[in-house]
C-alpha positions as CSV (number, residue, x, y, z in Angstrom):
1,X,-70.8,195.1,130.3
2,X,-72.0,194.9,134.1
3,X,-68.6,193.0,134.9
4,X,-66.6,196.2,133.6
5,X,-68.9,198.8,135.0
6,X,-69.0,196.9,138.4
7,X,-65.3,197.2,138.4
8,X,-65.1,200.8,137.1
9,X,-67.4,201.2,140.6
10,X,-65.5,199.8,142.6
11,X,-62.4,201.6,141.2
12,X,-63.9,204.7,141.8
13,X,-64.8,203.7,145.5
14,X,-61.3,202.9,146.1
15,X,-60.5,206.2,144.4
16,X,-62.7,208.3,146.6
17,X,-61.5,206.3,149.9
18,X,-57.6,207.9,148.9
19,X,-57.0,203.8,147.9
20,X,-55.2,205.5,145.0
21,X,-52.8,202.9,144.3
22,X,-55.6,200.0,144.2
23,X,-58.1,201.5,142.2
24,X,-55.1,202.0,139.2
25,X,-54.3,198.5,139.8
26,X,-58.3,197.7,139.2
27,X,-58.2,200.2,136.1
28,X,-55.1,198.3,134.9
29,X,-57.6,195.1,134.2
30,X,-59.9,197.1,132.8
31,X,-57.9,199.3,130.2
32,X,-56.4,195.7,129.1
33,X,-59.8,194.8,128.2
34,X,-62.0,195.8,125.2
35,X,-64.7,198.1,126.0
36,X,-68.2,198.2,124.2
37,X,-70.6,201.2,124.8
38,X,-69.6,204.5,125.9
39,X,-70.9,204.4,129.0
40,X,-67.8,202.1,130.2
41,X,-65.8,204.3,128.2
42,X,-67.3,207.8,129.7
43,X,-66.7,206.1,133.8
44,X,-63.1,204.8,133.1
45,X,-61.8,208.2,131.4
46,X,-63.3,210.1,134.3
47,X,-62.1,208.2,136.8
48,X,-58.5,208.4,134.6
49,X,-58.7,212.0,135.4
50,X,-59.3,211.5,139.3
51,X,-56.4,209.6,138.7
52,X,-54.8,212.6,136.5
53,X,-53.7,210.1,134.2
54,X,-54.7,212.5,131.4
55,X,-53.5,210.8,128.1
56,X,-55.4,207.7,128.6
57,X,-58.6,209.7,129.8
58,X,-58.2,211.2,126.6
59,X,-57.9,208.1,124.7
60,X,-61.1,206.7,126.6
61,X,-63.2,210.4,125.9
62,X,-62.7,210.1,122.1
63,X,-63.4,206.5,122.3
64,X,-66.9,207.2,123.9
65,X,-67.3,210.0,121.5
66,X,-66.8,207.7,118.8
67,X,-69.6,205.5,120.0
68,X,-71.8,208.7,121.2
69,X,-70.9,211.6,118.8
70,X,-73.9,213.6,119.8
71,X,-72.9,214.2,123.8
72,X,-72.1,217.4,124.6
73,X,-70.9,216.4,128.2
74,X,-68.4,214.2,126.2
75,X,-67.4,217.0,124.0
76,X,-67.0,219.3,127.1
77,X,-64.7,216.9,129.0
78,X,-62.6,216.1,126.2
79,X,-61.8,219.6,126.5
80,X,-61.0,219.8,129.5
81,X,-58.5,217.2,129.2
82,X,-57.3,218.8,126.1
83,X,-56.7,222.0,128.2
84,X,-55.2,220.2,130.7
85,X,-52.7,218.4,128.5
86,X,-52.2,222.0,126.0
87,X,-54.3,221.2,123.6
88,X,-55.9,224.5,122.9
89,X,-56.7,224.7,119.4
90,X,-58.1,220.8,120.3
91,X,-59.8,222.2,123.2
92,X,-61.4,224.8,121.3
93,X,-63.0,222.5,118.6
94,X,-64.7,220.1,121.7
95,X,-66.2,223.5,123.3
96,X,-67.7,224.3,120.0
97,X,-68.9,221.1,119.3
98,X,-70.4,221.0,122.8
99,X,-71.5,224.6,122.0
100,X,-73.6,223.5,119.2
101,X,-75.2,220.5,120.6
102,X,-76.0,222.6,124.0
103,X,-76.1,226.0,123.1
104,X,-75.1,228.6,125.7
105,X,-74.0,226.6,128.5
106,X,-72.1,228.6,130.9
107,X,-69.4,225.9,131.4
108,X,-68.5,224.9,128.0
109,X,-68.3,229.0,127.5
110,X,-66.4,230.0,130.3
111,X,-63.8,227.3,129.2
112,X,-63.7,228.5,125.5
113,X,-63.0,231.8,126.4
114,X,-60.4,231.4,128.5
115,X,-58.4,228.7,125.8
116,X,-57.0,232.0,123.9
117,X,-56.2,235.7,123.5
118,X,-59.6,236.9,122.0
119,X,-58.9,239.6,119.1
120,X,-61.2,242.0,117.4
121,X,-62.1,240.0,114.4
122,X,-62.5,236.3,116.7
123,X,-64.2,236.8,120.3
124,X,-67.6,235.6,121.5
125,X,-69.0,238.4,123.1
126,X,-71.9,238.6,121.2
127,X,-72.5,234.6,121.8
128,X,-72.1,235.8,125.8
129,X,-74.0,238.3,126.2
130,X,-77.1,236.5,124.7
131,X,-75.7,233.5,126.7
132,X,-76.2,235.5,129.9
133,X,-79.3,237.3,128.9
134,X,-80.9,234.2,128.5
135,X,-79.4,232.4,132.0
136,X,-81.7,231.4,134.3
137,X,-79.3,230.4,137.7
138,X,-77.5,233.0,138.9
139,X,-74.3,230.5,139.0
140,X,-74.5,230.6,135.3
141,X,-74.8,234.1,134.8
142,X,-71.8,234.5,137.1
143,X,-69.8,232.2,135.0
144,X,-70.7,234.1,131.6
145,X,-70.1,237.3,133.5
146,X,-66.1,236.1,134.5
147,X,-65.8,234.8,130.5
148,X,-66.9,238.0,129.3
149,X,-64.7,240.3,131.4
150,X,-61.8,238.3,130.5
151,X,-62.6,238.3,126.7
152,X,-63.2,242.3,127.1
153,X,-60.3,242.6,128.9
154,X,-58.3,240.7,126.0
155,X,-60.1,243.6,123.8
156,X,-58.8,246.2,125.8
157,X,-61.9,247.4,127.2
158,X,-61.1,247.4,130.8
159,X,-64.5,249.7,131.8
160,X,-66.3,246.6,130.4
161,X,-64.2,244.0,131.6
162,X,-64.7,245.4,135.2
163,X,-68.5,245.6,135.2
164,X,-68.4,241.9,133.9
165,X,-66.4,240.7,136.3
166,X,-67.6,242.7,139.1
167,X,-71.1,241.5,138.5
168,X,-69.8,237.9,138.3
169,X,-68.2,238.2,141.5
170,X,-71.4,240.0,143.1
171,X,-73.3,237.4,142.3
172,X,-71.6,234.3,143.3
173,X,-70.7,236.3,146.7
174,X,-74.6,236.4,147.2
175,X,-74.9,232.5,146.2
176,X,-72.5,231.7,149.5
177,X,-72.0,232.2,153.6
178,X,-68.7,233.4,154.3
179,X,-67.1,235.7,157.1
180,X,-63.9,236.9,156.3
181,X,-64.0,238.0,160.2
182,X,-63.1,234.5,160.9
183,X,-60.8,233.7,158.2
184,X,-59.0,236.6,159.9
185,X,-59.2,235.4,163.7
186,X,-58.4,231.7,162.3
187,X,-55.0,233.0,160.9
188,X,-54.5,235.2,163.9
189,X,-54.7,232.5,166.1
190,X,-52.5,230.1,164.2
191,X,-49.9,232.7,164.7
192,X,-50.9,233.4,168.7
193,X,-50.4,229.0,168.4
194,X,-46.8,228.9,168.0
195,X,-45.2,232.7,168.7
196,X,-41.3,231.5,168.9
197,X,-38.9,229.3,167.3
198,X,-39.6,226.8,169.8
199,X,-43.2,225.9,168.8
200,X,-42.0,225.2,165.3
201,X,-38.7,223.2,165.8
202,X,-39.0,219.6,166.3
203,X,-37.6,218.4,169.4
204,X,-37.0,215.1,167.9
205,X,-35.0,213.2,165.0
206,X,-35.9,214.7,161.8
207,X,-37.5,213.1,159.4
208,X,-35.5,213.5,156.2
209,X,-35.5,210.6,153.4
210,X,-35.4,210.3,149.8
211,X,-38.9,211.4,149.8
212,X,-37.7,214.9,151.0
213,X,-40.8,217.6,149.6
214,X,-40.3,221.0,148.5
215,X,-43.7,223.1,149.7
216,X,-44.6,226.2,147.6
217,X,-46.5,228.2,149.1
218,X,-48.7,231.8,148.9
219,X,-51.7,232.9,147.5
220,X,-53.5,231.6,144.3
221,X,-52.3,233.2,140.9
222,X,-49.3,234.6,141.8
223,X,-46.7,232.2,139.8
224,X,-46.8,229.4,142.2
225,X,-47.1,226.8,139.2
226,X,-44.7,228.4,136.8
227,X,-42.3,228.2,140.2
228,X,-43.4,224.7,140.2
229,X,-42.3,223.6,136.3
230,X,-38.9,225.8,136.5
231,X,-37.9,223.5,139.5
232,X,-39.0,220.5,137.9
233,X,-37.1,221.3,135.1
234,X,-34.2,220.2,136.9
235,X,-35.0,216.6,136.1
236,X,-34.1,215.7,139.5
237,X,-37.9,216.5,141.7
238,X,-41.0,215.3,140.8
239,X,-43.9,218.0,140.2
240,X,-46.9,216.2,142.5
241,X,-49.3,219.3,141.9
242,X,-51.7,220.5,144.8
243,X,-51.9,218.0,147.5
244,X,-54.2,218.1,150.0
245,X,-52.4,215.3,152.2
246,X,-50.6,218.1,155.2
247,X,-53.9,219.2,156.3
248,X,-55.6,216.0,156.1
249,X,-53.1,214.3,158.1
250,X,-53.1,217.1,160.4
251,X,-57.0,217.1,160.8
252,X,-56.8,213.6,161.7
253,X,-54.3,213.9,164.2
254,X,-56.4,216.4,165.6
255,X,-59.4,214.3,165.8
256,X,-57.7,211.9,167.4
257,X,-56.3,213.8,169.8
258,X,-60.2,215.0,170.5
259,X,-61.5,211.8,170.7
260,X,-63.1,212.5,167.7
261,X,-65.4,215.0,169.2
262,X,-66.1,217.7,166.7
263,X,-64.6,220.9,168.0
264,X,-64.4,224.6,167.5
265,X,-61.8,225.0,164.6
266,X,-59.9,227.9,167.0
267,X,-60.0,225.0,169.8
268,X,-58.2,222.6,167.2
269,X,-55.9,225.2,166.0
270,X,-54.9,225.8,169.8
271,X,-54.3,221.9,170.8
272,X,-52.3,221.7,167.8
273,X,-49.0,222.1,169.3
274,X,-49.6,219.1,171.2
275,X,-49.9,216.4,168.9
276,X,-46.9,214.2,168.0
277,X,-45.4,215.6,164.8
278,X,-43.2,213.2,164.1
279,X,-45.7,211.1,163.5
280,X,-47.4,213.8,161.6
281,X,-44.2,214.2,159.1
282,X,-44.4,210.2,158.5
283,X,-48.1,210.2,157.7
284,X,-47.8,212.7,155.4
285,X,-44.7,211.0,153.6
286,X,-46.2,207.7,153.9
287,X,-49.9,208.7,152.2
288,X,-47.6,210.8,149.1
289,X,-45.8,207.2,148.9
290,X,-49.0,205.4,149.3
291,X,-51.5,207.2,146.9
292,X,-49.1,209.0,144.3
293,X,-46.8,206.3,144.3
294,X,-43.4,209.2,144.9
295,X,-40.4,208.1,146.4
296,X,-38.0,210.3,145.5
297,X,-38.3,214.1,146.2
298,X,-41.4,215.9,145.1
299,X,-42.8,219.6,145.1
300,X,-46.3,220.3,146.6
301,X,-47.7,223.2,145.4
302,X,-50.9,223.5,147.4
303,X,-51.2,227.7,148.0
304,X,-52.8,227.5,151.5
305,X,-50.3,225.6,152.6
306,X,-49.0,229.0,153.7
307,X,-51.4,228.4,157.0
308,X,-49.2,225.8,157.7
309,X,-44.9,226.8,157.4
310,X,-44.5,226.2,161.1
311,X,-46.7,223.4,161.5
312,X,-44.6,221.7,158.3
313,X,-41.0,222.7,160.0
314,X,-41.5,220.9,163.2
315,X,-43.0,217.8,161.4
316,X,-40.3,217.8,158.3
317,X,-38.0,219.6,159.4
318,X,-35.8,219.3,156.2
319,X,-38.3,220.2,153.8
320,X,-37.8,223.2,151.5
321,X,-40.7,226.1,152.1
322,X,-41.1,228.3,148.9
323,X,-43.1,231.3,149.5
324,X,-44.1,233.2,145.7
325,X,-44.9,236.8,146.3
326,X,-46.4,239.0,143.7
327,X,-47.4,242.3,143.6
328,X,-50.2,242.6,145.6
329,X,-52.5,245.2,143.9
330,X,-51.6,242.6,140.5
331,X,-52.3,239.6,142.9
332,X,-55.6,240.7,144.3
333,X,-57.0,242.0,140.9
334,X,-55.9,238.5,139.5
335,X,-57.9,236.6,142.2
336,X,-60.8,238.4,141.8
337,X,-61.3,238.5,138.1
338,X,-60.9,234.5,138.3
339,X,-63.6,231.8,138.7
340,X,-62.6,229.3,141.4
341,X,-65.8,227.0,141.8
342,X,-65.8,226.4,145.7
343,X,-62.5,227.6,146.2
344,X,-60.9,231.0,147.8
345,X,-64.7,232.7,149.2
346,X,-62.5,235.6,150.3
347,X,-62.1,236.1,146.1
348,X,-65.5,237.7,145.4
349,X,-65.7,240.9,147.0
350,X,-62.9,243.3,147.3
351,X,-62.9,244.1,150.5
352,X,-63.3,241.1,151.6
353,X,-60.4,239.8,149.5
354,X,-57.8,243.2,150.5
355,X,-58.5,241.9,154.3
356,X,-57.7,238.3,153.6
357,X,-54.8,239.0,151.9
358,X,-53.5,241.8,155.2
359,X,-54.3,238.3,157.8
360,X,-52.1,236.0,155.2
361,X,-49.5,238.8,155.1
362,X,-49.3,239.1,158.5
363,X,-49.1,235.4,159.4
364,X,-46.3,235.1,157.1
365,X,-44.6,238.0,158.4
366,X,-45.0,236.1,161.7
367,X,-43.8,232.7,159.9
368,X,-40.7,234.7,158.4
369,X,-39.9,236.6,162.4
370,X,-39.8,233.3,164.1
371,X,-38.6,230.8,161.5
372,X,-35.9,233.4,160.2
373,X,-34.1,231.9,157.0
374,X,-36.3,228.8,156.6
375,X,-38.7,230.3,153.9
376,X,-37.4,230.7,150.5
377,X,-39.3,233.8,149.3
378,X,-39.3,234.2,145.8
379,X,-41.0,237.8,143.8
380,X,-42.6,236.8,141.0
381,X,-41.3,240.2,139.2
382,X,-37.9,238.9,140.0
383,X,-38.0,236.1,138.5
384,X,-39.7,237.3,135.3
385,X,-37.6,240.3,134.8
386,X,-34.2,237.8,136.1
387,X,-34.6,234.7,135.5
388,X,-30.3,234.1,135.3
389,X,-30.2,235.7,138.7
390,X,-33.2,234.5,140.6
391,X,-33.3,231.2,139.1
392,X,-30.0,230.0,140.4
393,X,-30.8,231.6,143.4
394,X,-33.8,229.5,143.7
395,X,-32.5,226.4,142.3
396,X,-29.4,226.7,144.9
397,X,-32.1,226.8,148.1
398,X,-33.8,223.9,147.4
399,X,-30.3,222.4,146.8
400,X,-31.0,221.8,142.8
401,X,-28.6,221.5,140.1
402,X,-28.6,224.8,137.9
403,X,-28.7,224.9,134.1
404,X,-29.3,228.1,131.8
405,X,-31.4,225.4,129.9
406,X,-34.1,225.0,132.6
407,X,-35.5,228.2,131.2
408,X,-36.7,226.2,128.2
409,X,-36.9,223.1,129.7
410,X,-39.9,220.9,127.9
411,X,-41.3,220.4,131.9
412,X,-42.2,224.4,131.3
413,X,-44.9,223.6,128.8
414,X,-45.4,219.7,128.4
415,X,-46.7,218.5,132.1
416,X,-50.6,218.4,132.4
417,X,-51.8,221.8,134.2
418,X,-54.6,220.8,136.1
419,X,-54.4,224.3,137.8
420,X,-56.5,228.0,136.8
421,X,-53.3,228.8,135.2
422,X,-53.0,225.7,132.6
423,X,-52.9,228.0,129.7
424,X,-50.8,231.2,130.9
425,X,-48.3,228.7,132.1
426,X,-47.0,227.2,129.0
427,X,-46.2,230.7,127.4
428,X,-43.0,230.6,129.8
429,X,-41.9,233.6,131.6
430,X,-43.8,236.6,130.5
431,X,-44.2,240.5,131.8
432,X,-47.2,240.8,130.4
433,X,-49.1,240.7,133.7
434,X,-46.8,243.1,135.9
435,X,-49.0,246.2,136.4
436,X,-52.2,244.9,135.1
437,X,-53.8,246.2,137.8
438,X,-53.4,249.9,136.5
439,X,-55.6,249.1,133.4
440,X,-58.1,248.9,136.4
441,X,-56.6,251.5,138.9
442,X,-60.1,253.9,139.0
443,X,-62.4,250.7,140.2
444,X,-59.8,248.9,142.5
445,X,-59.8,252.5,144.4
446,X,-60.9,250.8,148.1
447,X,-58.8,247.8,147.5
448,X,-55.9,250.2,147.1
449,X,-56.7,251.9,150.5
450,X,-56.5,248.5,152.0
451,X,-53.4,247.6,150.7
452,X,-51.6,250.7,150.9
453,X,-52.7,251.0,154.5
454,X,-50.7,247.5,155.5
455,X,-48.0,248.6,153.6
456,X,-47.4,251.4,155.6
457,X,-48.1,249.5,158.8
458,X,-45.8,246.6,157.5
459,X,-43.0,249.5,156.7
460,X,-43.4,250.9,160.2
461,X,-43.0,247.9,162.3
462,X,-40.1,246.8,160.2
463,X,-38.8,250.5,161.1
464,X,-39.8,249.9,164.6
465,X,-37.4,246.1,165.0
């Protein structure tokens, strides 16, 4: 046993160092050996999922149940794979399982409620409320208070689906430090960083290659993973998920240009157009190649990418730039009444979140004025209510072969979903979420103002050009 578990260590080490490629090679020796307790089984499943190889991480889960039936941690990441891979009614039976051997944990509940459309005669709000009665940390009570305002909201109570969420969201806000102020001056000033054409065209030889990305971009829940699947579908571009690999080249670049000095994030954001991005474009190609093991064409569907369209023009400048818009009254409300762990701190006050999303509006109005026909903006509403228009549209921008059949392709519904919208995604294209924000119209009343206000200001400047 301490042979296997020293090499599951050391796996993981080269996991966590971005040695992707060397720790599967390590976990290749392993998985060809037989395993004996399920504590080897337990660390080699979860570093499978670092690895987001999610049908052997569920092989190595059961297998540790098998040996350790009485878990609950087990029980709760096996359903978390099982979410992961569309499991649901699988999924369900793990949370309950994990349910009974650790009653009201605000994990394994937040998870089981969002694995189905709740109905009147099979919910758990009785189960959460005593859950969050009985919650001692205020993260848990947050959690419980998201799973209840989604399961209300499946009820069609939307009075009590808003005091739920809003008192999630209250309390995680008061559980963090965060100043929208400078979310807004950062994105201002990536725009001030490169105001024309010029500072986002490379003056160099491209980059393009086999290994050509498409970027989706915008803000979280807006369709930017059912985008993702539909282009996949096409058999010829590899969905790569959200990779984090633009902005860590980019950071390192930046170091290195400051001599590794820690700086003021404004300062970085303003040497930025100096650094050699070229040599940015062929970092971030070469880690993809290096720690995902891609070398044909690939989508990255990181959202905040969005900070970046100029910055990923000049270094590649034959990558594909999908923007998904969505309503933005629908796209807000769907932020906010979503549990993001450390992710998005702009998502749990209203305010706060109608002001990040009039800076991210503006900087892609600013993207769109001096980058004019390189972003492929596609509206979610569109493509829901069109797909046999907007699809070819789409699929013709990213120079992608066409087929009716996309729209049922098995990539819709069979790839592991790692993201918030694992299970909404494999229903296919849906309306059911245009104008869900009306259901909460008298509550979202300031949010409204917000939005309504840079509408009008967007609608006059276009008026203005």
């Amino acid at each position: 046993m301490q042979d296997v578990v020293m090499q599951l260590n050391q796996a993981l080490a080269l996991q966590r160092a971005g040695r992707r490629r060397d720790a599967w090679s390590l976990l290749q020796s392993v998985l060809n050996r037989p395993l004996s307790t399920a504590v080897e089984y337990r660390r080699l499943a979860e570093i499978l999922v670092l690895q987001e190889r999610f049908p052997l991480a569920l092989q190595s889960y059961s297998q540790a149940l098998a040996l350790q039936p009485s878990d609950p941690d087990l029980h709760y990441n096996l359903a978390t794979v099982k979410r992961f891979l569309g499991d649901f009614t699988g999924a369900e039976a793990a949370c309950d399982a994990a349910n009974r051997l650790r009653p009201r944990d605000a994990d394994t509940l937040l998870l089981l409620s969002g694995l189905r459309t709740q109905t009147s005669a099979a919910n758990h709000i009785d189960l959460l409320l005593a859950a969050q009665a009985a919650a001692r940390h205020p993260l848990a009570r947050s959690k419980i208070g998201y799973a209840l305002a989604k399961e209300y909201e499946d009820l069609g109570e939307f009075a009590a689906a808003f005091q739920s969420m809003r008192m999630a969201a209250e309390t995680r806000r008061a559980l963090i430090t965060y100043d929208v102020a400078q979310d807004e001056q950062i994105l201002a000033t990536i725009a001030s960083a490169y105001p024309d054409a010029a500072a986002c065209t490379s003056g160099s030889a491209d980059t393009a290659s086999q290994s050509e990305p498409i970027f989706i971009i915008g803000l979280p829940r807006t369709g930017t993973t059912v985008v993702e699947r539909l282009l996949a579908s096409s058999g010829e571009i590899r969905a790569a998920g959200e990779l984090p690999d633009f902005s860590l080249e980019l950071t390192r670049l930046l170091r290195a240009s400051a001599d590794g000095t820690p700086r003021d994030p404004l300062e970085l954001i303003r040497r930025s157009p100096k650094i050699n991005f070229s040599e940015l474009g062929l970092r971030y190609l070469r880690s993809i190649h290096d720690r995902y093991e891609i070398s044909g064409r690939f989508i990255d569907k990181l959202p905040l990418n969005f900070l970046y369209v100029g910055l990923i023009h000049r270094a590649l400048p034959q990558a594909k730039i999908v923007h998904v818009v969505r309503d933005p009254m629908d796209t807000c409300l769907a932020i906010y009444k979503q549990h993001f762990e450390a992710l998005y701190p702009f998502s749990y006050d209203l305010t706060e979140l109608g002001r990040y999303y009039v800076a991210y509006r503006k900087l892609m109005d600013h993207w769109r004025t001096v980058l004019p026909g390189v972003i492929v903006e596609v509206h979610y509403e569109q493509l829901v209510h069109y797909p046999q228009i907007a699809g070819p549209q789409l699929f013709a921008a990213c120079q992608l072969q066409w087929r009716p059949e996309c729209l049922s392709s098995p990539q819709l519904a069979q790839q592991a979903v790692t993201t918030a919208s694992a299970v909404q995604v494999r229903e296919g294209l849906h309306r059911r979420s245009i104008g869900r924000w009306r259901a909460y119209e008298p509550y979202l009343q300031d949010l409204l103002r917000i939005i309504t206000a840079n509408a009008a200001a967007r609608n006059a400047s276009a008026s203005s050009v």
